[in-house]
N, C-alpha and C positions, 0 to 999 in steps of 0.2 A: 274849953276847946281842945286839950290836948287827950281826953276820949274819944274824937274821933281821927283815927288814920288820916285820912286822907288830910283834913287839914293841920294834921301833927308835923307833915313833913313841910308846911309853908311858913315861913315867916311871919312874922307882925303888919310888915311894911306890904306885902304880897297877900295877907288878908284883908289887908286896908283896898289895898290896887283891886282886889276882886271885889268888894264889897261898894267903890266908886262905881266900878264898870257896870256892875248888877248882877254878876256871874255869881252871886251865892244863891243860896235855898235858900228860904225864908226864917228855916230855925235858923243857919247858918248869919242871915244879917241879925238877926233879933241879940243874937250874941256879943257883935262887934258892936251894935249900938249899946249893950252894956256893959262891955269894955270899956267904950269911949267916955261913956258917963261916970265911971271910976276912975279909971287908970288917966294919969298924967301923961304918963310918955305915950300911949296909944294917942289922947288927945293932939301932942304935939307932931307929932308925925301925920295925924290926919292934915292939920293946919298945914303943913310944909308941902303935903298932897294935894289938898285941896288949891293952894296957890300956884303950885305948878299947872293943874288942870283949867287954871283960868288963864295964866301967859299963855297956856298954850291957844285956846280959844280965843286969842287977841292977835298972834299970829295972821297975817296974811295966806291967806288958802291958794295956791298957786292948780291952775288946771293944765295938768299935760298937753306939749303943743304939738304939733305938725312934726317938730325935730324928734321929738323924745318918742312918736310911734315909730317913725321911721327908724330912727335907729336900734329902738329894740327888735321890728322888724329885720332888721341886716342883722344884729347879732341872732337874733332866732335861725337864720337864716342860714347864717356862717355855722353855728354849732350842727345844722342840720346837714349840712354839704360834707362839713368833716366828719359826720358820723357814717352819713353814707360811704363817702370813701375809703374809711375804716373797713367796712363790711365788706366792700370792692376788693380792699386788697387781700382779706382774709377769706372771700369766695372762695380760692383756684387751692389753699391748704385744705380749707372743710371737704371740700369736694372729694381733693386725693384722698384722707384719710378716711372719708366715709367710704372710695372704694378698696383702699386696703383691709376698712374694715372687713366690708363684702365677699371680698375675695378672700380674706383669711375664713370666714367664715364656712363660706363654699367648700374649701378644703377641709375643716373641720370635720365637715356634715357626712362629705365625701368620706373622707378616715374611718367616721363612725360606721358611717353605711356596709364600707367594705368589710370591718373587723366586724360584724354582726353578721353579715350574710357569709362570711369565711369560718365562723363558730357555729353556725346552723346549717351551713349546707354538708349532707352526708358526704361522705369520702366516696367517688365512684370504685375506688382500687381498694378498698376496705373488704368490700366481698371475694373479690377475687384472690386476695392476700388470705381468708377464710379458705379459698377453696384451692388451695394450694397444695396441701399435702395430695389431696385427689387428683388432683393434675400431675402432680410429680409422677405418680402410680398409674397416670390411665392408661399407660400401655399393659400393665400387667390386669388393671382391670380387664380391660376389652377381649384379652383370652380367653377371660372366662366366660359361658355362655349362661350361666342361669347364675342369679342374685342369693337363691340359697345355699349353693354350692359355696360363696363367701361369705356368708352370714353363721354355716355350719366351721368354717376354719377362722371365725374369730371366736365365738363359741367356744374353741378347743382349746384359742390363745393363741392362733401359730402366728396371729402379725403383732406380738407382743414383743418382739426380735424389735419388728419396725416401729414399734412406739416408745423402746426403750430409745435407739437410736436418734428418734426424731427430738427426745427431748433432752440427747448430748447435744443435739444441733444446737437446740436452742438456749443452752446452757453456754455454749461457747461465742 
């Protein structure tokens, strides 16, 4: 018996108790019957088993009455009402915190939303900040009346004054 597990972890007295009941496999009884046919102390413990299992069977058998449904009924009944009321008083907490959760939630989504669409959306003053330097200059553009006329005095270098200039501005 003690090769296999499962009956390694039971007792003598609790292989006997399974083997009364019928609860073994068939190798499993063929075992404890020759235990029994060897073993002393297995015999005597059967004997002590077996006598119990007959007082018991001489017992008077008592059938549940009218009181003992009833009253298991009221405690069924009773554990049911205070479970419920349990659940009653802890509605109006679940409630609130599933909408704190919600509402934390919503603000989250909102956060996210807004930092995403405020890293993707172009800068509308980005271009205009670009076209600054020409703005600063377009009245001295506008005198001029033809585009080669400033194309031949950058050419030369002479707004090389103003691009030194432009990038102390930007240095300071």
């Amino acid at each position: 018996m003690p090769d296999e597990p499962a009956n390694a972890a039971l007792t003598l007295e609790e292989q006997l108790v399974a083997y009364l009941d019928g609860e073994l496999e068939p190798e499993e009884s063929r075992r404890i019957e020759e235990l029994l046919a060897s073993d002393a102390e297995a015999q005597e413990i059967m004997q002590r088993l077996d006598r119990t299992w007959e007082m018991l069977d001489e017992l008077e058998r008592h059938e549940p009455g009218e009181e003992t449904a009833r009253s298991t009924m009221e405690m069924v009944a009773a554990a049911a009402e205070e479970e419920v009321a349990g659940l009653r008083s802890s509605a109006p907490a679940r409630r609130r915190r599933r909408l704190a959760l919600a509402a934390g939630g919503l603000l989250a989504a909102s956060l996210a939303g807004f930092l995403v669409v405020s890293l993707l959306t172009l800068d509308p003053n980005r271009e205009l900040l670009e076209d600054l330097p020409v703005l600063e200059n377009l009245d001295a553009y506008l005198e001029v009346d033809d585009v080669e006329f400033l194309r031949e005095l950058s050419r030369q270098q002479v707004f090389a004054d103003f691009d030194d200039a432009d990038a102390g501005d930007e240095e300071s």
